[in-house]
C-alpha positions in Angstrom: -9.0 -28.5 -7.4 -10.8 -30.2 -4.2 -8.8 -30.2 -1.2 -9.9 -31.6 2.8 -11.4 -28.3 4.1 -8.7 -27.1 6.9 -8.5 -24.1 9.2 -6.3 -22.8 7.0 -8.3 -22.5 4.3 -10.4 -19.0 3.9 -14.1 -20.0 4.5 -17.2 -18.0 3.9 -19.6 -17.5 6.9 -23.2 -17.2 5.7 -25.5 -16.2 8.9 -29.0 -17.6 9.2 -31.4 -15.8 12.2 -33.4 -18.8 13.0 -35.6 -17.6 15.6 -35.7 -13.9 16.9 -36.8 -14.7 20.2 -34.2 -17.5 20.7 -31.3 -15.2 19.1 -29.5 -18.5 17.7 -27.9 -18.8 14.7 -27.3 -21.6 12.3 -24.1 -21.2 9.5 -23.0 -22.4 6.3 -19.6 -23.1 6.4 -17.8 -22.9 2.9 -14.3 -23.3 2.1 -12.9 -21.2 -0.6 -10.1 -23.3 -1.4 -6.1 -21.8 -2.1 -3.5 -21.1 -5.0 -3.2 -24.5 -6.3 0.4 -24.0 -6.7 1.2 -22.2 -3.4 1.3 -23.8 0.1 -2.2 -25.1 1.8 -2.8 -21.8 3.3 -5.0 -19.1 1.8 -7.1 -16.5 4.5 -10.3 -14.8 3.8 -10.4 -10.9 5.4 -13.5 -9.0 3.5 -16.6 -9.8 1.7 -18.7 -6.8 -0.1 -22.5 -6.8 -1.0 -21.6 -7.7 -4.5 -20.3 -11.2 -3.4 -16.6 -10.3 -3.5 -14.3 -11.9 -1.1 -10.3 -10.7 -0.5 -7.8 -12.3 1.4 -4.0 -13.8 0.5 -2.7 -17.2 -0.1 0.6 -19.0 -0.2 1.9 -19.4 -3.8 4.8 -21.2 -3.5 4.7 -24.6 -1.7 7.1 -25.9 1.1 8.7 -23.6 3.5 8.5 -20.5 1.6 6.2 -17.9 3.7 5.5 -15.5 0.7 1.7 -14.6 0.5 0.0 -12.7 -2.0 -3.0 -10.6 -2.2 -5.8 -12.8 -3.7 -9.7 -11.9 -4.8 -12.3 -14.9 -5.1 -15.1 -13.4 -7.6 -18.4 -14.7 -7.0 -18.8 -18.3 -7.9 -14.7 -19.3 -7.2 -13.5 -22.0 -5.5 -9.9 -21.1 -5.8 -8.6 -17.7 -5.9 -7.0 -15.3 -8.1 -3.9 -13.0 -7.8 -4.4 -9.5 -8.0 -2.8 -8.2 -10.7 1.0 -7.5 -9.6 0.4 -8.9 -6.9 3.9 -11.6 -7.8 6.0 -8.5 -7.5 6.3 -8.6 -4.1 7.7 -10.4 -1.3 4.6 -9.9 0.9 0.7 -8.7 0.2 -2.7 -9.1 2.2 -5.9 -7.8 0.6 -7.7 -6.8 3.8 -10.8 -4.6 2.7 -12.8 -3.8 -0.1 -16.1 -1.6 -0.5 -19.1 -2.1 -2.7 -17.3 -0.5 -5.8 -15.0 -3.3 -5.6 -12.0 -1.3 -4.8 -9.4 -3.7 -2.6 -7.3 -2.2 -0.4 -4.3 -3.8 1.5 -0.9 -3.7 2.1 2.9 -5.0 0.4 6.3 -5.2 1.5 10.2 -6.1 -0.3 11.4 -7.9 2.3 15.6 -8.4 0.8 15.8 -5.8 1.1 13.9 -4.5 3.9 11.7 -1.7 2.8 8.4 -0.7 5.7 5.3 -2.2 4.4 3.3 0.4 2.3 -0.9 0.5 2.2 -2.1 0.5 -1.5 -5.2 0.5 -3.6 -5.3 -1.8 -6.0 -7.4 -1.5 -9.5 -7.5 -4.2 -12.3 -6.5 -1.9 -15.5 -3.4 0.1 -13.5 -2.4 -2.9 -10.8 -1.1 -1.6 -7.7 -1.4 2.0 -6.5 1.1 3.1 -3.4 -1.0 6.0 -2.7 0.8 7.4 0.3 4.4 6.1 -0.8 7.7 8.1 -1.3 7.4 8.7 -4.5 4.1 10.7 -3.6 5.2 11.9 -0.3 8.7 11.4 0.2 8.3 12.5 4.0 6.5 9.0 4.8 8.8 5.7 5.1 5.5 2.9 5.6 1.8 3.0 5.2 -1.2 0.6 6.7 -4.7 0.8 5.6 -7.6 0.6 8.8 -10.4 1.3 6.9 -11.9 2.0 2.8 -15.1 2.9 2.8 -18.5 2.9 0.0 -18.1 7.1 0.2 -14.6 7.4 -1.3 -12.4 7.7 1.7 -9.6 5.6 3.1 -8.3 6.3 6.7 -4.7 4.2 8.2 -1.6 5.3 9.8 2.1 6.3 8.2 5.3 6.5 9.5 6.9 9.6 9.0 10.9 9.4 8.0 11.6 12.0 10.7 10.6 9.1 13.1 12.1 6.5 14.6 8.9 5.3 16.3 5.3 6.4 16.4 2.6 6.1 13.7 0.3 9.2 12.7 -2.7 8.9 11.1 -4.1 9.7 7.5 -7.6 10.3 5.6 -7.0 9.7 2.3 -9.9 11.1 -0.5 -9.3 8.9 -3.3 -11.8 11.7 -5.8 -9.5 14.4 -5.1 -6.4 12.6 -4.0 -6.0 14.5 -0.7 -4.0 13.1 2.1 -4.1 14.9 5.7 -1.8 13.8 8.7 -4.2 12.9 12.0 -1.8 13.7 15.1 -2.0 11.7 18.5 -3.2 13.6 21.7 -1.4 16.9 22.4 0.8 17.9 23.8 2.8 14.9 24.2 1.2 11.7 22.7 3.8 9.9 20.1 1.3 7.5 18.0 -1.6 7.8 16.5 -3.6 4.9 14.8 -7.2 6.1 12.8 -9.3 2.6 11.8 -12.8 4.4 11.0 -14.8 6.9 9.5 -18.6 7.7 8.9 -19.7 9.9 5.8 -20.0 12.9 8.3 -16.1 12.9 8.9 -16.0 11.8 12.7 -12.8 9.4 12.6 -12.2 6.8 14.9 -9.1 5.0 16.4 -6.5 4.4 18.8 -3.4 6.8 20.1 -1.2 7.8 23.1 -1.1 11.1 25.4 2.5 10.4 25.9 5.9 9.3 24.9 7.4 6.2 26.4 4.0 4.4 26.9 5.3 1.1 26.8 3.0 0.9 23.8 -0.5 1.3 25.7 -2.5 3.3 23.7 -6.2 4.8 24.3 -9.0 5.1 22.8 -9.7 8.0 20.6 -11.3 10.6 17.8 -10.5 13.0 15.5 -13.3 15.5 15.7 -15.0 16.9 12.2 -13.0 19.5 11.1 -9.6 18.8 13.5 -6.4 16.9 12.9 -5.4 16.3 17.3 -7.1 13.0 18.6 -9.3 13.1 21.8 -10.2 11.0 24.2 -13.6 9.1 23.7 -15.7 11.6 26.1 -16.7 10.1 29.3 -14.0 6.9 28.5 -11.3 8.1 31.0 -12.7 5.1 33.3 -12.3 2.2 30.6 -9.0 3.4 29.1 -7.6 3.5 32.7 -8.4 0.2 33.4 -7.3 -2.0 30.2 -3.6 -1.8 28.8 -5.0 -1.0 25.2 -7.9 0.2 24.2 -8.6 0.3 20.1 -11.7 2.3 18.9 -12.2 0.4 15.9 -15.2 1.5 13.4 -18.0 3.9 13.8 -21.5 3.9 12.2 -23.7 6.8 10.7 -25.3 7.4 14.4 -21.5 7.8 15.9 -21.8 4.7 17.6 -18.2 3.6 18.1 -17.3 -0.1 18.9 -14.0 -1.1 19.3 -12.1 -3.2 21.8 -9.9 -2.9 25.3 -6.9 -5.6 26.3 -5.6 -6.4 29.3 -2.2 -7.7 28.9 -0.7 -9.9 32.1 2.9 -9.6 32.0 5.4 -12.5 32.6 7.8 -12.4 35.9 10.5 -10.5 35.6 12.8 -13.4 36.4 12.3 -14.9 33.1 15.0 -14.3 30.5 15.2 -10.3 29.2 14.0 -12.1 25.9 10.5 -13.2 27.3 9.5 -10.4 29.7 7.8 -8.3 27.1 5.4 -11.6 26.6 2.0 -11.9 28.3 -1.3 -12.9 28.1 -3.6 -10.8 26.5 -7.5 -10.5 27.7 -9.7 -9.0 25.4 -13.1 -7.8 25.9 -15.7 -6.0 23.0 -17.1 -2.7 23.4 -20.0 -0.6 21.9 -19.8 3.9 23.0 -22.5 6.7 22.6 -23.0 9.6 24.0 -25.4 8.4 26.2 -23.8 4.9 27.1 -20.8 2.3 26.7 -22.4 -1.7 26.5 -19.8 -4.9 26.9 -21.1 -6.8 24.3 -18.5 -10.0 24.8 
């Protein structure tokens, strides 16, 4: 089915470096189309080096705000529901890895049940690999990251909480799962969102309770389960609200990205102070450097 292309719609990105000295870029915009039964909405979040995209649409049309976790195979104009993926209230494929694993996240919204983080595969459908039923200390899950080397790093919610996340690495080979903790003595969330093959994790967490949410950015060391602050990074997580270390390479470059959040007058209604504006800058960290690359 052709439809008008809309902003909507998930849309494929190919990059073309035109001149190396010029550093411009020319793109090839193109749409990937929805559930031709759902609502005209369908999102795009991963692509892999075999061509495979993931994403969720609408599949119910009118006001009905149900997604589900879609795949487009290489070659599709529309996409296709991942198997199960109907069973649910709400479901986002947001990464893959070259083996074609998907990984995501799905909710039961009536009733109200914390979203849970799930691999999915085609012959056994949806696995809730950090749910109760496999740890029944953990209430929610969220994936940050699935890599090409077998691991899966995120954040839980542990039923002893009320609030505050911890982190997890996941193996999927031996099925492992091990609990990252936020900054000690005192920090009360802890969010991991990369990993390199050499173990170095990656993500965001606080040093304290009652933060008002800001959170820092952090690692967990090879070999330990407490975050730390990015060495040297005491300067840039002092000056922005939130600061999220977001993926790190082979040569433990970490990029990520600090906000700035301006917050409304407090003589607006109770309801509206906790809004703002939120200013957002890109970051690139090495040992040797940090670079502000937008």
């Amino acid at each position: 089915m052709r439809r008008k292309l809309n902003s909507a719609v998930g849309i494929i990105v190919t990059g073309i470096l035109a001149s190396a000295a010029l550093a411009q870029s020319t793109y090839v915009l193109e749409p990937l189309g929805d559930v031709p039964e759902g609502g005209f909405l369908s999102r795009a979040f991963a692509i892999n080096n075999n061509g495979w995209i993931v994403g969720a649409s609408k599949i119910t049309d009118g006001d009905d705000p149900r997604q589900a976790a879609v795949r487009w195979l290489p070659g599709m104009t529309e996409p296709e529901l991942l198997s199960g993926a109907a069973d649910f209230d709400f479901s986002r494929a947001m990464v893959l890895n070259n083996e074609n694993q998907i990984g995501g996240y799905a909710e039961i919204l009536d009733p109200f049940e914390p979203p849970k983080a799930f691999l999915h595969h085609d012959d056994t459908g949806f696995d809730f690999f950090v749910g109760e039923d496999n740890n029944p200390d953990l209430r929610g899950s969220r994936m940050g990251r699935l890599t090409n080397f077998g691991k899966v790093v995120g954040w839980v919610l542990p039923s002893e909480l009320s609030f505050g996340n911890r982190g997890y690495v996941y193996d999927i080979g031996t099925e492992d799962l091990t609990i990252l903790n936020p900054v000690p003595p005192n920090g009360n969330l802890a969010l991991a969102h990369g990993i390199n093959s050499s173990g170095l994790i990656v993500g965001t967490a606080s040093d304290e309770p009652d933060k008002n949410g800001f959170r820092r950015a952090v690692r967990w060391p090879v070999g330990s389960t407490d975050a730390e602050f990015l060495p040297g990074f005491d300067n840039i997580n002092a000056r922005f609200d939130d600061v999220s270390a977001a993926w790190v390479g082979e040569d433990g470059i970490v990029r990520g990205m600090p906000e700035t959040v301006m917050r409304t007058a407090s003589s607006l209604p109770k309801t509206f102070r906790g809004c703002g504006i939120r200013t957002r800058k890109r970051f690139a960290f090495s040992a040797h450097r940090t670079a502000w690359i937008g």
